[in-house]
Each structure stands twice: as C-alpha cells, then as structure tokens.
N, C-alpha and C positions, 0 to 999 in steps of 0.2 A: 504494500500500500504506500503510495507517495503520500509524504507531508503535507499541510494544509498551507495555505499561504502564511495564516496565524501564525503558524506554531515554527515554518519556515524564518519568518520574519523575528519571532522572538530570538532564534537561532542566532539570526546575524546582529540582533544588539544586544546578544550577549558575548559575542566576537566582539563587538565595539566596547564593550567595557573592560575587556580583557584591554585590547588596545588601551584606552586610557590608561588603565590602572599603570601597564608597561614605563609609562610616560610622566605619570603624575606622583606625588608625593604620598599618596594615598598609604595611612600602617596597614601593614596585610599581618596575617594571623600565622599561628601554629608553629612552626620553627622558628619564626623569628622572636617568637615570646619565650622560647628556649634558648635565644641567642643572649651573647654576654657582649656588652659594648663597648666600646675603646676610642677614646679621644687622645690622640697623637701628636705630639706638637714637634716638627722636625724644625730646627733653629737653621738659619743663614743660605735662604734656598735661592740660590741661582739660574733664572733661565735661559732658556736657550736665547734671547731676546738679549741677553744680557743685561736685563731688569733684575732686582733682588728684591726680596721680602724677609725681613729679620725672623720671621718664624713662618710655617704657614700649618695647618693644620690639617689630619689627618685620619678621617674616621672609618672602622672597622667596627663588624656584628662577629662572633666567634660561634662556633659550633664544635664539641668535642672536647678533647684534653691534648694537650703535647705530649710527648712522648721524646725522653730523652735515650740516644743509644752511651755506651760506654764512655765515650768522649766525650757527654754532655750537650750533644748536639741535638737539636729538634730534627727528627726526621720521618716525622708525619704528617710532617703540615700539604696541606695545597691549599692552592689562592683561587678564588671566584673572580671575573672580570665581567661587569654587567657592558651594556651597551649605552649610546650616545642616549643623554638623557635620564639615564637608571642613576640608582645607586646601591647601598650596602644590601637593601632588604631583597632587590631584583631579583635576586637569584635564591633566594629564601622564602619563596612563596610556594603554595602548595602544588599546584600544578608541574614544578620542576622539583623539589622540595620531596615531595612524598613517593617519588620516581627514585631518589638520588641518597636518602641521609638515614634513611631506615638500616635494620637489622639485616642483614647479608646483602644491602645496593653498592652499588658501584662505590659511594663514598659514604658509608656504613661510621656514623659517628661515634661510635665504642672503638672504630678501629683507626682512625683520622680527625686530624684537625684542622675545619673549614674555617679559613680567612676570607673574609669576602668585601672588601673596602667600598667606599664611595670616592669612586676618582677623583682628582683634581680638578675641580669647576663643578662637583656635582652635588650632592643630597646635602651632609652636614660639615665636609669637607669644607677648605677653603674655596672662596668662589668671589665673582665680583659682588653681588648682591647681600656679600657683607659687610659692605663699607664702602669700599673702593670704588665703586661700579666700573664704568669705563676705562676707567684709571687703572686697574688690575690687571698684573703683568701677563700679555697674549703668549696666554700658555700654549704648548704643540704635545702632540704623540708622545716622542721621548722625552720632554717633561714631566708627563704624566706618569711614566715607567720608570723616572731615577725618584719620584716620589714612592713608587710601590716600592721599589727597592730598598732606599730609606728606611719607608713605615717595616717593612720588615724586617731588618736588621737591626733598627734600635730602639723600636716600638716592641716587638715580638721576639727577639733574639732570635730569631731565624737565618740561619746561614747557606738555605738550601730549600728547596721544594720539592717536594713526590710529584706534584702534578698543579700545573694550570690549565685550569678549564675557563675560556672565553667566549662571551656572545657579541655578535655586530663588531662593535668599538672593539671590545675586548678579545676578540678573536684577533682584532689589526695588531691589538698592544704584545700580542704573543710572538707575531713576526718581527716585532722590535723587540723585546725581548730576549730573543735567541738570541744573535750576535749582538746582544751587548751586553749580555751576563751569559758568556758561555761556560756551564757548566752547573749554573744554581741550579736548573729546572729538570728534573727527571726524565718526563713528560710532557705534553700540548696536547689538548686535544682544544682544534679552533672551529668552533662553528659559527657561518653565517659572513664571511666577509672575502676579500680578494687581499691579493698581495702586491698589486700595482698600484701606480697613482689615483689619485681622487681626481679624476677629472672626468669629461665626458658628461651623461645626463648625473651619476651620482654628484658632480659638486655643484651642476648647475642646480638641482634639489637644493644644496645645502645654502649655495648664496641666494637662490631664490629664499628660503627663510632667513637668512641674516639681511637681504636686502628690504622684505619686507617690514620687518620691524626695524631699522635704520630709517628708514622712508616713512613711517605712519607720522603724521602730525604733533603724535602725544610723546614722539622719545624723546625729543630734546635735549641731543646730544648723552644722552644713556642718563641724564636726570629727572626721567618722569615720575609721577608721585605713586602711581598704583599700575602696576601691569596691565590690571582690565580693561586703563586708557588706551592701551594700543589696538582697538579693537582691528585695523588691519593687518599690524603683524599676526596678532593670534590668528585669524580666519585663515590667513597665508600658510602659517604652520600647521594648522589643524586638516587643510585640506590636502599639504602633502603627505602629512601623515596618512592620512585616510588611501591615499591612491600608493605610497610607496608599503605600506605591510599589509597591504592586501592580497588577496590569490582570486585570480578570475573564476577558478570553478568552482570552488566553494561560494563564491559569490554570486555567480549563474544561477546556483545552485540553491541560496537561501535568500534572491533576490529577483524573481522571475520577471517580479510585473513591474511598470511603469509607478505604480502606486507604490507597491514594498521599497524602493527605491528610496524615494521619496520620504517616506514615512523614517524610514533609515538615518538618510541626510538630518532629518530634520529632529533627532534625537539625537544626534552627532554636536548638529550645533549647540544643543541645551548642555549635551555636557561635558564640550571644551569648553564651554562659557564660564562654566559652573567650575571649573579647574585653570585660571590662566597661573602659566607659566611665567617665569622672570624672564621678560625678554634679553638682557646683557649676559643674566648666564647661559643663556638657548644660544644667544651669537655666537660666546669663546665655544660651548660645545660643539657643533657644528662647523667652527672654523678649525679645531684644533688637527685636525687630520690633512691640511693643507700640505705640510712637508711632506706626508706619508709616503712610499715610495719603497719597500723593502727588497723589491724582485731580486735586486743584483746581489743581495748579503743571505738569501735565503740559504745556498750551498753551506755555509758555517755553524747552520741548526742540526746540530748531530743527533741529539735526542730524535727518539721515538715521534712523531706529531700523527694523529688522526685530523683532519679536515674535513669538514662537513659542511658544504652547500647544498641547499636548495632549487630544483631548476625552475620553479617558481617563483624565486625572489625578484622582487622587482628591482630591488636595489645591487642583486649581486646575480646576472645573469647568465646564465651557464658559457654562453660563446663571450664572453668578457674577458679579455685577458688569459684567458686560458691555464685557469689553475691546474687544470691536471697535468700540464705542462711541466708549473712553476713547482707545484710537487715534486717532480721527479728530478728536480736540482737537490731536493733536501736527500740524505743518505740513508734517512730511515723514514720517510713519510709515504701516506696512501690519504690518497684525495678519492671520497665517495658524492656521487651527486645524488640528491635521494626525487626521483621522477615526481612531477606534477599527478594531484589528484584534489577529491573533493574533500579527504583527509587530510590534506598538510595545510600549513599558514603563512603560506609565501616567506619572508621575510623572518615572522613569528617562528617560523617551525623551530629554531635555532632552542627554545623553549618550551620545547614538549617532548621530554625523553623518549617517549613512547615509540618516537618518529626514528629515532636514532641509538635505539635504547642494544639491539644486538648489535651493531661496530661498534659501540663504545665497550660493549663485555668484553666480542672478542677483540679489541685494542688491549687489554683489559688483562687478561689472560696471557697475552703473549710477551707482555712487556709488564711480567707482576713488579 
C-alpha cells in the first residue's frame, strides 16, 4: 500500500526538522546528558592570518573513561569532528548516538573515550559573536586542526588517537590532519566530503551565504543588534540549506504534489525563522575552508582511512574531483560511494550509521 499524501508529507517535515536540528543550537537528549563537559582555555593562539588572540577557548562533551597503557599514555581516546555549523553535541544525538556508543558498537563506551569538540567558530567554542564580531581573527581549516591539536594535548593529555571519525567539515579537517600530525591518529574514517579545492558550485553555495548576509541592510558592517534583522541573509541561508542536504528521491518521494511542496516550504520558513543563526559566525564558518586544498599531501596519510560518500550528495558529487582516484594516493585507504535511493539523505547520510554501518565494522575488524 502507498503512503497517503498526509502521512507522506508529515515524513518530509520531519526530514526538515532533522535538518534544523543538524544546524541549530537546539540540546538534544540521551548521550549527551551522559556527557561530561570541558571548557579549555588554550593561551597565545596564532593564526594563520597572523592575527593573535591571548587565549581562545575550547569546548568539548566527553563520553567514556581514558584508559592509561604502561607509559601513562591515553590510548583510547578518539575525536568526533561535526560539520560546518555543528558542534560538541552533533555527533551525540540519538540517531548516530544509539548506532555508535552502546555495549558491543563500533565505539562501545566501556571500551573508549569519545572527544567530541565544538570547532573553532562554532557552539561554545570561541567565535566572533562573543565579543569581537567582525573583528575576530579569519580563522581557516588548519587553524581549526592546531586548535584540536592543542585542546588535546593540554586540555586532555592526549598524545595520540585510536580513531577520528569526521562529518562534512570534519571529514575535510581529517585530510588536514594526516600530514600535519603524522603519526597521532590511528585511524580516519571520513564521511561526507572531497579532498580538493572548495570551488566550483560548493563555494559558490558558501559565498552565496556569506554574500547574503554581508549584503542584507541590517548587518552593518557585522554590528547589527539581533540576527533576526537580517531577515535576507537568513532566507538566503535557509534556502541553500534546504536545496544543498537534500536527496531528490526521497523527496519525489514524500513530496509528490504541487500542494505537499508547498505546505513543506512553508513550514521551513516558520522554523528557520523561529531558529536564526548568528550571521558573523555563519560567514567565518562557511569561509573557513577557502585555503582547503589537501589533494597533493594526501600520499603522506599512512594510517588506515575509510571514506564515505554519498552519490547523492549535493554538495559532494560523485564525478567531482574524483575521490576514488585521490584514495588510491593514500597507502592504506578505500573510498566507498554508497548509490542513491529513497533510503539515504543526500548530504545527511554522512549521519545515519545505519547507511554505513557494515564498512565501518568491516574497517573495523581489519585494522582492530
């Protein structure tokens, strides 16, 4: 029996809430009320800009216990990397969460210890929208990566990691990573992004959202009094969002008619509306991946890497650049694409283990 249009359409905004949630600051439950939290204050950070900040700060959610070996060393840690926009809790929701942290999952918290930060520019982290706005130094990619580096070495005493696991953003931050801390990381498994430059339609997305809210009437040079004045930056960003983590056949599929459409949209808008974002810290996010560019350093990733794309991703599409290519520079990597269907979430998929749940065992398995 085919779905009703109803019951169709409740489908897809509950897709759309999902989406927000991905994006918005919203507490999500369950692991993360199990989570311990950690405010990091790394002193004298220099960026690539060659701008400095006497301290900048550094927040992390914790799952698990460390685990010291004979020499005192942590070696059970791995690191979460959310995506453009997330932060600590991103990856601590239930939908990935109850896939991943349980008794015998892949990262089984009696047997590991989950780091999961909020980037540089993002959740409680430092950012412009805490003071600085404008003025806050344009942070890039590997600034982002000598601050995880930092937070774990003299926040967590971590000298090393079993694995990092990245989405979107933090799937890029892994190919920076590798050659420039060769040897901390175990492991990578990166889902959801490319290893070439941000250019093309992906950055035209990104400055079409930094241009929009540059351009709305209300930013006044990144001093405006309330977010929700930018009311066309927000639309701008709300509707790439909507078109870039989308998947066509799932949305064929729980949007058939002219009306559900419609009806979609226009619950979209009530609750981006109902959620604006800080436009100044949406620009550095969005801009920070300008230098990004790792293709020619990938051969120096010796560890193990699982890659997972999407070939539904809007934003990371399968003939782009050609990962499976840039995989087989690395010495020990395997790039899987996982096929379009009315199961996966474009983009989103990167966040439903379920999708990816056997290459990650057998990665898993072979590289214990």
């Amino acid at each position: 029996m085919t779905a009703s249009i109803p019951s169709r359409l409740a489908a897809a905004l509950a897709a759309l809430c999902a989406l927000i949630a991905l994006h918005s600051q919203a507490a999500a439950e369950d692991w993360i009320a199990l989570a311990d939290e950690h405010m990091i204050e790394l002193e004298d950070f220099t960026f690539d800009t060659g701008e400095t900040l006497p301290s900048i700060t550094m927040h992390a959610l914790t799952l698990g216990t460390p685990r010291r070996n004979e020499d005192g060393e942590i070696e059970n840690a791995v690191m979460l990397l959310h995506g453009t926009g997330g932060q600590a809790s991103s990856l601590l929701r239930p939908r990935f969460g109850d896939a991943m942290f349980g008794p015998g999952q892949p990262l089984d918290i009696s047997r590991f210890y989950i780091i999961s930060p909020s980037n540089l520019g993002h959740g409680k982290s430092s950012k412009p929208s805490d003071g600085l706005r404008a003025a806050f130094p344009r942070y890039d990619y590997d600034d982002m990566v000598r601050a995880q580096y930092r937070m774990l070495n003299e926040g967590f005493d971590v000298e090393g990691l079993e694995m990092v696991l990245g989405t979107s953003m933090g799937c890029m931050h892994s190919f920076v990573w590798g050659p420039t801390y060769p040897g901390f990381v175990d492991k990578y498994v990166a889902l959801a992004c490319n290893a070439v430059e941000i250019a093309g339609r992906n950055r035209l997305m990104r400055q079409m959202v930094i241009d929009g809210y540059r351009s709305d009437p209300a930013y006044d040079g990144g001093d405006y009094a309330d977010p929700a004045d930018l009311i066309v930056g927000q639309a701008i960003r709300r509707d790439i969002l909507l078109m870039a983590g989308s998947n066509p056949y799932r949305q064929a599929a729980e949007l058939p008619t002219r009306a559900s459409v419609e009806q979609y949209y226009a619950a979209a808008r009530d609750s981006f509306a109902a959620n604006p974002v800080d436009p100044n810290d949406t620009i550095y996010q969005f801009d920070a991946s300008r230098d990004y560019n790792p293709a020619a350093r990938l051969h120096e990733i010796t560890s193990p890497v699982l890659w997972i794309n999407s070939a539904d991703d809007f934003i990371n599409p399968p003939s782009l650049g050609n990962p499976a290519a840039l995989a087989s520079t690395m010495p020990n990597a395997r790039f899987v694409l996982i096929p379009p269907s009315a199961e996966t979430y474009g983009h989103g998929t990167h966040s439903r283990p379920n999708l990816w749940m056997d290459e990650l065992q057998q990665f898993l398995e072979a590289n214990p």
